[in-house]
BABA-482070 format. One record per residue (C-alpha): residue in three letters; chain; x, y, z. Coordinates in nm, 4 decimals. Each point is the difference from the previous one (the first is absolute). Last residue first. Layout:
REM residues N
<site rest="ALA" kette="A" x="X" y="Y" z="Z"/>
...
REM end
This chain:
REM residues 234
<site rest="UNK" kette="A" x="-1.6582" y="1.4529" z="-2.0059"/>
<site rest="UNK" kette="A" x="0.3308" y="0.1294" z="0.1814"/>
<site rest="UNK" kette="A" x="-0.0413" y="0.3816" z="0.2175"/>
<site rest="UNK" kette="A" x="0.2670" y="0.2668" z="0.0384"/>
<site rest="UNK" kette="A" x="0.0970" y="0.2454" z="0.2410"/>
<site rest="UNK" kette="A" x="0.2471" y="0.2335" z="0.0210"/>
<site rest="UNK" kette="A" x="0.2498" y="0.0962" z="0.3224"/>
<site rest="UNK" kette="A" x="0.2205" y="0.2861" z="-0.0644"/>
<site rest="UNK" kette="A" x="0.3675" y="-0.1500" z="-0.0594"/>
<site rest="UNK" kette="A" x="0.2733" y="-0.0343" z="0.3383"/>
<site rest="UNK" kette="A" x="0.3380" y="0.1517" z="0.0197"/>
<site rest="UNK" kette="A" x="0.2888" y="-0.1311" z="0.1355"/>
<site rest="UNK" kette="A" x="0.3927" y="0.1129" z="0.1462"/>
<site rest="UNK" kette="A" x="0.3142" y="-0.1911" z="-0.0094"/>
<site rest="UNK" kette="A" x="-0.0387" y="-0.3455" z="-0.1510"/>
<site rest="UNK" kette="A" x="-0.1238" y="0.1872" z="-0.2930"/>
<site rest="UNK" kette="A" x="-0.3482" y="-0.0889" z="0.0344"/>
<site rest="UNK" kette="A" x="-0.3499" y="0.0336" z="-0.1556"/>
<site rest="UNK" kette="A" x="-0.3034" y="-0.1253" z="0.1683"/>
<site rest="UNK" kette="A" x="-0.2921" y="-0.0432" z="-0.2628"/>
<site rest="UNK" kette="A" x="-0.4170" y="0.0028" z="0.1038"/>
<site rest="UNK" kette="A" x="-0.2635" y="-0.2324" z="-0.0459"/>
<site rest="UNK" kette="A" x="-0.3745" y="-0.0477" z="0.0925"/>
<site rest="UNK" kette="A" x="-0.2321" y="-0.2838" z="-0.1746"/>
<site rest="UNK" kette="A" x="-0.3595" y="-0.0131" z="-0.0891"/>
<site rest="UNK" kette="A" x="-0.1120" y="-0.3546" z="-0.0175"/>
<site rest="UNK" kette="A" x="-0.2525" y="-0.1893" z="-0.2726"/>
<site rest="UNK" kette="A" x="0.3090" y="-0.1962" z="-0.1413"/>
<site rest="UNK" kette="A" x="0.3305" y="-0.1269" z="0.2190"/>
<site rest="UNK" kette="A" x="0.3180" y="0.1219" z="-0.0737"/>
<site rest="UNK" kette="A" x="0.3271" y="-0.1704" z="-0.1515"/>
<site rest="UNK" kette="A" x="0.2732" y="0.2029" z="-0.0197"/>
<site rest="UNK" kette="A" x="0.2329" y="0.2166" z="-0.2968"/>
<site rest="UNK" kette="A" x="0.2733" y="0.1929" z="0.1177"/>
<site rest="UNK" kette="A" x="0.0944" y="0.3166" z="-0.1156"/>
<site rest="UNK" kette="A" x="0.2907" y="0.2874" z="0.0772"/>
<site rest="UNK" kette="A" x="0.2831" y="-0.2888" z="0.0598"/>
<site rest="UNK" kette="A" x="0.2008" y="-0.0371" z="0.3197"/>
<site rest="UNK" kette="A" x="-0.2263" y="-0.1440" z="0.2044"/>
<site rest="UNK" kette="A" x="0.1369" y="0.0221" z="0.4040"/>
<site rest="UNK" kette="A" x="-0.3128" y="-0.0930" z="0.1325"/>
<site rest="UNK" kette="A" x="-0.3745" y="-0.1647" z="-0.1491"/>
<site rest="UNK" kette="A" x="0.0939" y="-0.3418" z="0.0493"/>
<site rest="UNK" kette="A" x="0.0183" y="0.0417" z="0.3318"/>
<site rest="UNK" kette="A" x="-0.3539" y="0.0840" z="0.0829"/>
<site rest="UNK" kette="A" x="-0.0668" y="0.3784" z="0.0474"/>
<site rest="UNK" kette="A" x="-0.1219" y="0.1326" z="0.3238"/>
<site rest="UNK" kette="A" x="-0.3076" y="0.1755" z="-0.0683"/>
<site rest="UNK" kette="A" x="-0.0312" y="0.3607" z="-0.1028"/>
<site rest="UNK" kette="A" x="-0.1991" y="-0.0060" z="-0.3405"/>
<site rest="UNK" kette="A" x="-0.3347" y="0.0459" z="0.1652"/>
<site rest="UNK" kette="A" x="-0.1555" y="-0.3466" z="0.0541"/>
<site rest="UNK" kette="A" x="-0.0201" y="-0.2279" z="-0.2466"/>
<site rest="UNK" kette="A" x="0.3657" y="-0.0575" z="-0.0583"/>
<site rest="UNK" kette="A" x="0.3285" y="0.1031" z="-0.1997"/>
<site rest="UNK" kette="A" x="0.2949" y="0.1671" z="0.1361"/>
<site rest="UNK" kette="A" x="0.3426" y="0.0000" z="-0.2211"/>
<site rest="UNK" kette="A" x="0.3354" y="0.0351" z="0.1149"/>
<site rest="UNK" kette="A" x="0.2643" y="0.1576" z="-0.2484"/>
<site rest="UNK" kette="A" x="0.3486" y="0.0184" z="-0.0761"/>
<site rest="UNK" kette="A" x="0.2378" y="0.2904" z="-0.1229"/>
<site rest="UNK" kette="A" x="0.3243" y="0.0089" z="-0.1610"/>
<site rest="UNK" kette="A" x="0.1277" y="0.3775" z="0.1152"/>
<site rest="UNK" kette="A" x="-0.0208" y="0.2786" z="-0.2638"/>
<site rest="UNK" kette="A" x="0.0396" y="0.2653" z="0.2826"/>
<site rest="UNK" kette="A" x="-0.3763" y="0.1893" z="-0.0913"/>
<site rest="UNK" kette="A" x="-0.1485" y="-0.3725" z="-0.0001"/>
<site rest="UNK" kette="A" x="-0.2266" y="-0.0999" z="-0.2876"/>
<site rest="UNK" kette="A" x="-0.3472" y="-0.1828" z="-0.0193"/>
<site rest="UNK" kette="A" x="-0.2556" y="-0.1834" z="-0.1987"/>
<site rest="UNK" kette="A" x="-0.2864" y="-0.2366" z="0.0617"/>
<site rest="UNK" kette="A" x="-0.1106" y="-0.3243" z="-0.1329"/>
<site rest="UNK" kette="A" x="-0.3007" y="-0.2536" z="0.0871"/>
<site rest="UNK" kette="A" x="-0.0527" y="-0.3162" z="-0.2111"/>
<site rest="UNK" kette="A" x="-0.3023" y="-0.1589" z="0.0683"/>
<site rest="UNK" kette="A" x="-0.0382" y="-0.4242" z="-0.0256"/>
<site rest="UNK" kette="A" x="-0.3411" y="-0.1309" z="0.0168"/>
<site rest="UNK" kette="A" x="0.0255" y="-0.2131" z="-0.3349"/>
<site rest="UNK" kette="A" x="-0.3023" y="0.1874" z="-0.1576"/>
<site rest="UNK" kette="A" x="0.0986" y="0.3352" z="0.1812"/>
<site rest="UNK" kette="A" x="-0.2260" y="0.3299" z="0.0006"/>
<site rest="UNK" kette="A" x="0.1228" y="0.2291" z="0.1915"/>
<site rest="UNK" kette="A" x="-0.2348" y="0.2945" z="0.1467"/>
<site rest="UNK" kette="A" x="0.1578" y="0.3553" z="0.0633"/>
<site rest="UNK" kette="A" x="-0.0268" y="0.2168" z="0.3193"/>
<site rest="UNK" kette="A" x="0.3155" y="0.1454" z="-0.0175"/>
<site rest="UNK" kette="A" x="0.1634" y="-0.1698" z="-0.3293"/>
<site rest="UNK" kette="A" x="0.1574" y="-0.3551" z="-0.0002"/>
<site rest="UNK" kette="A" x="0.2911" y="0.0920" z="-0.0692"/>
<site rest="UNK" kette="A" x="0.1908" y="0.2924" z="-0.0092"/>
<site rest="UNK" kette="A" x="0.0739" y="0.0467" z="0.3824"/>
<site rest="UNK" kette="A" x="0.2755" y="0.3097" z="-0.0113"/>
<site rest="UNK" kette="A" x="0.2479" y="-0.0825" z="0.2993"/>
<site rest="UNK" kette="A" x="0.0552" y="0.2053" z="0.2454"/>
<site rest="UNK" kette="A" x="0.3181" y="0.2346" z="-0.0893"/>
<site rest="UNK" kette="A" x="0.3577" y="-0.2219" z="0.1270"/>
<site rest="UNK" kette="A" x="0.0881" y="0.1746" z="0.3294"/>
<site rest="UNK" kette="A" x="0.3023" y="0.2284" z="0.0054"/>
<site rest="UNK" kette="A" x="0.3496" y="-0.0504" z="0.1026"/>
<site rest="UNK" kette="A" x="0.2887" y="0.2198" z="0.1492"/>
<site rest="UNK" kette="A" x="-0.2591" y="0.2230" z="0.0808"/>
<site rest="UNK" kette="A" x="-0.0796" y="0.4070" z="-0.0825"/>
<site rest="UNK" kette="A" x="-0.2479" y="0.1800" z="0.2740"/>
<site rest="UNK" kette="A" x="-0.3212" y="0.0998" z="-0.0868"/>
<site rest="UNK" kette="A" x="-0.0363" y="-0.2139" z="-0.3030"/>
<site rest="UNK" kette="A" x="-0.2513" y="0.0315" z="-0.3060"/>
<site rest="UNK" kette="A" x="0.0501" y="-0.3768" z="-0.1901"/>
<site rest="UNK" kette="A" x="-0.0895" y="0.0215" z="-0.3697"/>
<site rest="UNK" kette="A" x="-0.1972" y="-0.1841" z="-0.2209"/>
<site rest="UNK" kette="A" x="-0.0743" y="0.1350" z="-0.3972"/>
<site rest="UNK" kette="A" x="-0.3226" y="-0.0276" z="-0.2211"/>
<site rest="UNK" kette="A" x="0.0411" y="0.0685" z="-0.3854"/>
<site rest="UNK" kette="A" x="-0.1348" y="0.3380" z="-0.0679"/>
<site rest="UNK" kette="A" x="-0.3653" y="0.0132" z="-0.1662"/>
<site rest="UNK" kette="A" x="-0.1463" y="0.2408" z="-0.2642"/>
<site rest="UNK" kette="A" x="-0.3959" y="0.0878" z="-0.0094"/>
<site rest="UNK" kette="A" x="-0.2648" y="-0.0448" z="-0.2720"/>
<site rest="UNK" kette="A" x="-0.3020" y="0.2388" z="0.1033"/>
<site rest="UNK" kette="A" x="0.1363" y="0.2623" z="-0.2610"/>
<site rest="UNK" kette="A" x="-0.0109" y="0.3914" z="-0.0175"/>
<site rest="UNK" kette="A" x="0.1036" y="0.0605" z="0.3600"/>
<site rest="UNK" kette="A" x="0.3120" y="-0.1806" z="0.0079"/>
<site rest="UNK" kette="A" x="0.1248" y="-0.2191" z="0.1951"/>
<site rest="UNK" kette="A" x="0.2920" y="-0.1762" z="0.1640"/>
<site rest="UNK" kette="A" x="-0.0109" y="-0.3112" z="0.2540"/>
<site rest="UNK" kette="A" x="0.2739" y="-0.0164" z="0.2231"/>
<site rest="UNK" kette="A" x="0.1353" y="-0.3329" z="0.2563"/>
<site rest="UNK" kette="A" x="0.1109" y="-0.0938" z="0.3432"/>
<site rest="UNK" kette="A" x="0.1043" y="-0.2626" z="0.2055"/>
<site rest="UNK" kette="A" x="0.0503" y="0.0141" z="0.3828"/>
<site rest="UNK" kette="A" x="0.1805" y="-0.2098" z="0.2621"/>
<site rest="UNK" kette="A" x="0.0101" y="0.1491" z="0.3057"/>
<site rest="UNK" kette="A" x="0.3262" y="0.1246" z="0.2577"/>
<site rest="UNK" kette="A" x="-0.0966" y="0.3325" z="0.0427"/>
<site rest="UNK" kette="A" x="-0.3741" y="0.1311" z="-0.0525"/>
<site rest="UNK" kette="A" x="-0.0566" y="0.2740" z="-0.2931"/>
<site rest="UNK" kette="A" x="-0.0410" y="0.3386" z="-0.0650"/>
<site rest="UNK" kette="A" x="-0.0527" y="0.0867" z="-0.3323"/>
<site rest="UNK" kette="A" x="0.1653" y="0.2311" z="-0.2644"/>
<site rest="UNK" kette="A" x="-0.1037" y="0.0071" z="-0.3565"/>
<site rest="UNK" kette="A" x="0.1621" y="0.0501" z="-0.3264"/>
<site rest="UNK" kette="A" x="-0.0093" y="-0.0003" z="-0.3773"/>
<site rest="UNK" kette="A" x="-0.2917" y="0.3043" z="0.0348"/>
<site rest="UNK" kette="A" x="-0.3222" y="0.0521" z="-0.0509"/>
<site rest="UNK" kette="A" x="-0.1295" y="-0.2213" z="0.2418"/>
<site rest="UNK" kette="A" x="-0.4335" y="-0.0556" z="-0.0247"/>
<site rest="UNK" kette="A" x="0.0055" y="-0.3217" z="0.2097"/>
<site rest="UNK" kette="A" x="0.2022" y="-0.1026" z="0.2326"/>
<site rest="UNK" kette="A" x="-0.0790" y="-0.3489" z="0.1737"/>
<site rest="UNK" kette="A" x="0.1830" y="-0.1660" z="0.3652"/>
<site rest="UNK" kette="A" x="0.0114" y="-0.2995" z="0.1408"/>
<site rest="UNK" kette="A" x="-0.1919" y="-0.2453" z="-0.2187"/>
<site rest="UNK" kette="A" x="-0.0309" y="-0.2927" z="0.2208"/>
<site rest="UNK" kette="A" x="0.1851" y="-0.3247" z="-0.0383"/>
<site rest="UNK" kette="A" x="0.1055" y="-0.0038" z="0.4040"/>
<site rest="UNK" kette="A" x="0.3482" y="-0.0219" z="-0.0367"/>
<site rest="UNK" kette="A" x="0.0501" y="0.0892" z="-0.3621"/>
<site rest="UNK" kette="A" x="-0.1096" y="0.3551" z="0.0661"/>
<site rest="UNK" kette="A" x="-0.1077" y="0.1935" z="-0.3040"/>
<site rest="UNK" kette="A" x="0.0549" y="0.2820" z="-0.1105"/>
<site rest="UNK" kette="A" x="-0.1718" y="0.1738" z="-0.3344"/>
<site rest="UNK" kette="A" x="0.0719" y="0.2931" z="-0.1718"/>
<site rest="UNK" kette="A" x="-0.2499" y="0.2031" z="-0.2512"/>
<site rest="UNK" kette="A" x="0.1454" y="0.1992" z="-0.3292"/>
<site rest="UNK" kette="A" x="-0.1008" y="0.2893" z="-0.1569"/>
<site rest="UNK" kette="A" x="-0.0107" y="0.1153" z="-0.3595"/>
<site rest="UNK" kette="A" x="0.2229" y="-0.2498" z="-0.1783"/>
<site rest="UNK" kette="A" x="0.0209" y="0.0260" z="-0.4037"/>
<site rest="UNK" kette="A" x="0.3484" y="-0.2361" z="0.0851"/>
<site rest="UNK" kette="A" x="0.0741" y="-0.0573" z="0.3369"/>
<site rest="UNK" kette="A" x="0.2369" y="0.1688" z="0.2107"/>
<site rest="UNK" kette="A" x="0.2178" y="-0.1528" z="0.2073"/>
<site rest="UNK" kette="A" x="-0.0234" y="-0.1310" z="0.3687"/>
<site rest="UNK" kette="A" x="0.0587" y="0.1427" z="0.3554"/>
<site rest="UNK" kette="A" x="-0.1237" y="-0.1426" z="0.3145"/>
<site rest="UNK" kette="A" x="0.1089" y="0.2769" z="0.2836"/>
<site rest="UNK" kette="A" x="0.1072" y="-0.1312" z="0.3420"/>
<site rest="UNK" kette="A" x="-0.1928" y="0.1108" z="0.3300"/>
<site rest="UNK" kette="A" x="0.0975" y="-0.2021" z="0.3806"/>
<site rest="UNK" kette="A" x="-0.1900" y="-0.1903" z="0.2199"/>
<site rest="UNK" kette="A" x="0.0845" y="-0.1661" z="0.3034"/>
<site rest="UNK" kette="A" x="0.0467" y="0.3184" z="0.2674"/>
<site rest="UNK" kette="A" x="0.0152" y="0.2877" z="-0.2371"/>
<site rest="UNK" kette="A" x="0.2350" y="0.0043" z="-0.2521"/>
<site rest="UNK" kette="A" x="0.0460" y="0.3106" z="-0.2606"/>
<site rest="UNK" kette="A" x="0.1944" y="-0.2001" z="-0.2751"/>
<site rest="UNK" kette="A" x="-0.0534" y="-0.4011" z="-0.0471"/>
<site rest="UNK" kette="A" x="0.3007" y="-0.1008" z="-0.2978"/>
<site rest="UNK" kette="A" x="0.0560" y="-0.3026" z="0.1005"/>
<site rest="UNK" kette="A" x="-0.1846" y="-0.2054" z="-0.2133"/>
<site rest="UNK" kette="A" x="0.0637" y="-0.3585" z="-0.0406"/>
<site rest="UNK" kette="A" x="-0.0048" y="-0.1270" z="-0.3382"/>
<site rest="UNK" kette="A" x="-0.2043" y="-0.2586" z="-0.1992"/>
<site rest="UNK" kette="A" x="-0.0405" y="0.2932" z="-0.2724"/>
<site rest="UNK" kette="A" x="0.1125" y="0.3432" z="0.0602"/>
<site rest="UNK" kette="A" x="-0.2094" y="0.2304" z="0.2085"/>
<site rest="UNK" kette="A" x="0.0401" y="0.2198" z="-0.2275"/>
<site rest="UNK" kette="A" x="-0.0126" y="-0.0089" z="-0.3797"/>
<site rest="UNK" kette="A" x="-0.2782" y="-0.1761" z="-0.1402"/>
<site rest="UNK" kette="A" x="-0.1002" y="0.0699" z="-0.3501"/>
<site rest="UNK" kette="A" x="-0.3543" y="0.0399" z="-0.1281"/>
<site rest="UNK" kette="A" x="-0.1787" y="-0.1325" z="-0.2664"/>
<site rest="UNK" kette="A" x="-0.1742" y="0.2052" z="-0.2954"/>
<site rest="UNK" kette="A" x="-0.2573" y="0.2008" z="0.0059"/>
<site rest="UNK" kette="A" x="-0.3193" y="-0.0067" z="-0.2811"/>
<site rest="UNK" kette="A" x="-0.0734" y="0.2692" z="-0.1592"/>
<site rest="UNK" kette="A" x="-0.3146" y="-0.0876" z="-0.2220"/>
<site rest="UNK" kette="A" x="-0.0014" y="0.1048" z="-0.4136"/>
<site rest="UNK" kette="A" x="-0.2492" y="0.2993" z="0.0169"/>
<site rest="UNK" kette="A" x="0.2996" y="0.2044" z="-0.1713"/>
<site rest="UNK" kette="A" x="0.0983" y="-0.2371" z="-0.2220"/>
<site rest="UNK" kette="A" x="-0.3470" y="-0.1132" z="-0.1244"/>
<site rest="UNK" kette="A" x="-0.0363" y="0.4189" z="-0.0475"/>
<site rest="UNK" kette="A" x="0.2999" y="0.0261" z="-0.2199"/>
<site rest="UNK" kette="A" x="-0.1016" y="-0.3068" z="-0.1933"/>
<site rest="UNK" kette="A" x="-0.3478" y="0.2037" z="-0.0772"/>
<site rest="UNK" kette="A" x="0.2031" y="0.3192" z="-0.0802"/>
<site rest="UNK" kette="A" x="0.1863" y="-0.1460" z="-0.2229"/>
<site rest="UNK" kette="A" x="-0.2566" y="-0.2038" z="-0.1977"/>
<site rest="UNK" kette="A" x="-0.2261" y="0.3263" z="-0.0073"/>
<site rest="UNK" kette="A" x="0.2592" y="0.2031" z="-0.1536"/>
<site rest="UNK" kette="A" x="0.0599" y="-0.2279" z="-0.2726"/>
<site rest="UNK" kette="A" x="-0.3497" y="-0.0084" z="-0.1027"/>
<site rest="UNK" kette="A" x="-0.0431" y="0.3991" z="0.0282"/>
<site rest="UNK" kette="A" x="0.3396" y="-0.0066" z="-0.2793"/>
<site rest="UNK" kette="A" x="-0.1795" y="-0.3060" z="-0.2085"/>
<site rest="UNK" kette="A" x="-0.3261" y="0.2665" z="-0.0298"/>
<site rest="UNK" kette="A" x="0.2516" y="0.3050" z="-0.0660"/>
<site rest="UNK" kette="A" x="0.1598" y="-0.1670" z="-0.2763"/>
<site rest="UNK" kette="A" x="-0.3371" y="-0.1566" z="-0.1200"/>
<site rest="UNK" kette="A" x="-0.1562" y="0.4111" z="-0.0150"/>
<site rest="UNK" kette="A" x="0.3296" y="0.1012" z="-0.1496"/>
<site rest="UNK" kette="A" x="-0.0256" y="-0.2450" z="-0.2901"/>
<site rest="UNK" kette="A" x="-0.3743" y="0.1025" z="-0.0364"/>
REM end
């Protein structure tokens, strides 16, 4: 009977084990963030190799990321707001692309892994691809923050603040011109809306109208000008 117990408890035992083994092993992989490495951050870039005319091909490297399988990279173009350019299905910590002198771009790398639908996420660097290098670059058009493309404000006093971010590859001081109207984002801005130095400003707007707007950065040197986005005020 004692051995009958003993081998009873022993099965029991067995059974516990293997049951945490198997919530281990069906435990998802998840991947962890990704590290940017080249193009460095806020930089320009003059590392172009095989030129041809305006464009040139630089590799984006970055390190690897934890339980990562694969990894996709996306470009974007901070002139025009459009995603540039998306990789999918790279196996490697590398990729070369050809790319346009003289343009702003940012760029970013999601890692995966085939047994889980979460995904890791690099922070999202600027850089400035040259053809030729400059004693001074342009400051990178200006990230519009808020309002949101295509968002509606609601404002009980009727004031909106609109903000924006920026850098400048040379660290220069920079100042900015903003242009707001109904129209397309590309009217002549009234006075008060030149040579701000701060990355917000909060205005007065009129309800029920849809409004265009759009950020000039300067150095004194060279500028850059924001996508346009819209918004609209209740």
């Amino acid at each position: 009977m004692k051995n009958i117990l003993n081998s009873v408890w022993a099965l029991f035992i067995l059974v516990i084990v293997a049951g945490g083994c198997n919530s281990d092993d069906d435990a998802p992989v998840i991947p962890g963030d990704v590290g940017l490495v080249f193009p460095l951050k806020d930089q320009p870039c003059e590392q172009g190799i095989n030129s041809a005319g305006d464009r040139s091909r630089i590799f984006f490297e970055w390190t690897p990321a934890e339980n990562a399988q694969r990894y996709d990279l996306v470009v974007n173009d901070l002139e025009t707001g459009e995603n540039f350019i998306t990789y999918t299905e790279i196996y490697d910590t590398k990729k070369e692309l050809e790319l346009v002198h003289n343009r702003a771009y940012s760029w970013y790398v999601i890692s995966r892994n085939i047994d889980s639908e979460e995904t890791g996420m690099s922070p999202e660097w600027n850089f400035f691809f040259v053809g030729e290098p400059k004693d001074n670059y342009a400051p990178f058009p200006a990230r519009l923050l808020s309002p949101g493309y295509g968002s509606t404000i609601r404002s009980s006093d009727g004031m909106v603040n609109l903000e924006w971010e920026t850098s400048d590859p040379d660290g220069d001081q920079l100042s900015y011109t903003l242009y707001l109207d109904e129209v397309d984002g590309m009217q002549q801005p009234d006075d008060g809306f030149t040579a701000i130095e701060n990355t917000a400003i909060s205005l007065e707007l009129d309800g029920g109208r849809t409004y265009y707007w759009r950020i000039k950065a300067s150095d004194g040197a060279n500028s850059s000008y924001s996508p346009v986005y819209t918004f609209s005020v209740e």
